[in-house]
N, C-alpha and C positions, 0 to 999 in steps of 0.2 A: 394745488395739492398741498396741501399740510405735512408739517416733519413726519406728524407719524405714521399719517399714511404712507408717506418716502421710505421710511423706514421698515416698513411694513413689508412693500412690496418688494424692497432689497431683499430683505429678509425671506420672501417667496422665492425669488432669483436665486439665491444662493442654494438654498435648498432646491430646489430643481436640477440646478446644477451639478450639486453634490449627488441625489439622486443618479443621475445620468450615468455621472462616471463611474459609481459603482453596478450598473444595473450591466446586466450582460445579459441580450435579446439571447434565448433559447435558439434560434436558427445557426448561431453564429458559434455557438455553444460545442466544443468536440470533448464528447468524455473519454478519459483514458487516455489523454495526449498525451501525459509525460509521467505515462506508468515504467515503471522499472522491467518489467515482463512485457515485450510485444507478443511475444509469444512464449506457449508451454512446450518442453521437451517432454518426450517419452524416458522411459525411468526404467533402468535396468538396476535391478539390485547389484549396490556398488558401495564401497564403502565410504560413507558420509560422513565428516568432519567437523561441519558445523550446519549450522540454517540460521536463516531470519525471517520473520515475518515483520514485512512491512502493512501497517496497518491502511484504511481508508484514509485518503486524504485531498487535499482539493483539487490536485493536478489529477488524481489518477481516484477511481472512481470503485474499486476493490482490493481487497486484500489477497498482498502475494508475498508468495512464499520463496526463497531461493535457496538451494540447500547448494554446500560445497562439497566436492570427493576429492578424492586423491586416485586419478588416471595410473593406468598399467607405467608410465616414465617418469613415477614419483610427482607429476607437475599438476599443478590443483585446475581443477574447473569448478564454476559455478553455473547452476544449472537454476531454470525457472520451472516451479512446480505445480501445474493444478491445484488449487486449494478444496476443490469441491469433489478432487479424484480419492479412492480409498488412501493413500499414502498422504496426500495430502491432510485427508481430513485427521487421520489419527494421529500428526505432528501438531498439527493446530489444536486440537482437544488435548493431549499432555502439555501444549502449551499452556490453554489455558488454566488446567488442572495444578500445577508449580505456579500458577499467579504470574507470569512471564517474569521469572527469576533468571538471566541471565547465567546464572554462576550457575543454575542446575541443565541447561541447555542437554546435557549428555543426556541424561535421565532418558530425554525422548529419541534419541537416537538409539540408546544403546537398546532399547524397547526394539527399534525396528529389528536391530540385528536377531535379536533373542527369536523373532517371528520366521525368518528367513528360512 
């Protein structure tokens, strides 16, 4: 065998290799394992503090929403929200409507309130 073919087929091995460890067989594959929401709460109109939307990303497999309140004992909860339920969708739409401006976050809140 000749250097370059030596070199050649290194060069196939390695690539293969490298292949390998990034390839993730589909069976072995769980979407949504390390979503922030395992699950959605039901939603009582409550007075909302803030929200986030966390976008798609490679651990978790949709976009979710989590809005925070301020409980009857002053003490805050954060809650995980359907994105695709009416509430959700119309936080997500003024979200995207503000260009996801942080500093204007109230804007869609206070919209909820105005609805109530």
């Amino acid at each position: 065998m000749g250097l370059s073919q030596r070199n050649g087929a290194l060069l196939l091995v390695f690539v293969a290799a490298v292949c390998m460890e990034f390839y993730q067989a589909p069976a072995t594959h769980v979407v949504g394992i390390r979503c922030k929401c395992p699950s959605f709460s039901k939603i009582q109109r409550s007075n909302f503090t803030d929200f986030q939307v966390t976008e798609v990303w490679v651990g978790c497999d949709r976009v979710e929403l989590t809005l925070t309140r301020i409980k009857l004992d002053n003490s805050t909860e954060t809650l995980c929200i359907n994105p695709k339920r009416k509430l959700g969708l119309q936080i997500l739409s003024c979200w995207e409507r503000i260009n996801k401006d942080k500093s204007r976050k109230m804007e869609c809140l206070n919209k909820q309130r105005r609805l109530e």
